[in-house]
C-alpha positions in Angstrom: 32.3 -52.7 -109.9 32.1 -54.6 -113.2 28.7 -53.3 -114.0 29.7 -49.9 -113.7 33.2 -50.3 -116.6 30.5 -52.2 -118.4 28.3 -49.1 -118.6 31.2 -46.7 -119.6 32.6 -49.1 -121.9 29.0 -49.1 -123.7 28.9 -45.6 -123.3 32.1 -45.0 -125.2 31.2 -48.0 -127.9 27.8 -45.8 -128.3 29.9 -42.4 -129.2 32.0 -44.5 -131.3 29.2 -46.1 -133.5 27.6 -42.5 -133.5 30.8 -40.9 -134.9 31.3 -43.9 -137.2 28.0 -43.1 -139.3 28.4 -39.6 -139.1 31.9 -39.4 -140.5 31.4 -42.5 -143.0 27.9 -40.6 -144.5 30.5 -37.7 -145.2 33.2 -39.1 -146.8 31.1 -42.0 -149.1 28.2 -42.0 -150.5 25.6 -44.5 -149.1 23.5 -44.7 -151.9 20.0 -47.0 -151.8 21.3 -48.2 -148.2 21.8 -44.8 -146.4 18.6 -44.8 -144.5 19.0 -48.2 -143.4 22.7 -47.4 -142.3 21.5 -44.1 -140.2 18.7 -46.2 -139.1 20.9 -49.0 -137.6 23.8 -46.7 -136.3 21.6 -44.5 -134.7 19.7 -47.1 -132.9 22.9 -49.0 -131.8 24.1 -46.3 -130.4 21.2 -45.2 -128.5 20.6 -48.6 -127.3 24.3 -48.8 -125.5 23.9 -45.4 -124.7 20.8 -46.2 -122.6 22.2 -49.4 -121.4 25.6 -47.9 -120.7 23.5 -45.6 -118.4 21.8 -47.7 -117.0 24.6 -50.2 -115.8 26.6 -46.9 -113.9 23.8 -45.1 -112.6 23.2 -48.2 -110.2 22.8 -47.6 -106.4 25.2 -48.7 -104.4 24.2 -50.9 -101.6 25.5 -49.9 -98.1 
C-alpha cells in the first residue's frame, strides 16, 4: 500500500518539477544557466516519473 502513494506522490512531484521549468523559462530569463536548468528539471522529472511508475504498477500478490 505505501509503495503504491509513494509512486503517485512521485508521479505528481514529477509534473510538478516539469511545470516548474516550463513556466519559470517563460517568465525569466535563464541566461548562461538555461540549458543546465532544462537539463536538470527534465531529468528530475523523468526520473520520478519512471520511479513513480514503477512503485504503482507493482503486482499484487494473492
Amino acid at each position: 500500500m505505501w509503495e503504491e502513494k509513494l509512486g503517485n506522490y512521485l508521479i505528481d512531484i514529477s509534473k510538478y518539477i516539469f511545470t516548474g521549468v516550463v513556466i519559470a523559462s517563460l517568465f525569466k530569463d535563464m541566461g548562461d544557466n538555461k540549458w543546465l536548468i532544462y537539463g536538470l528539471g527534465f531529468t528530475s522529472a523523468l526520473l520520478a516519473l519512471i520511479l513513480g511508475l514503477i512503485l504503482t504498477n507493482k503486482k499484487k500478490e494473492q
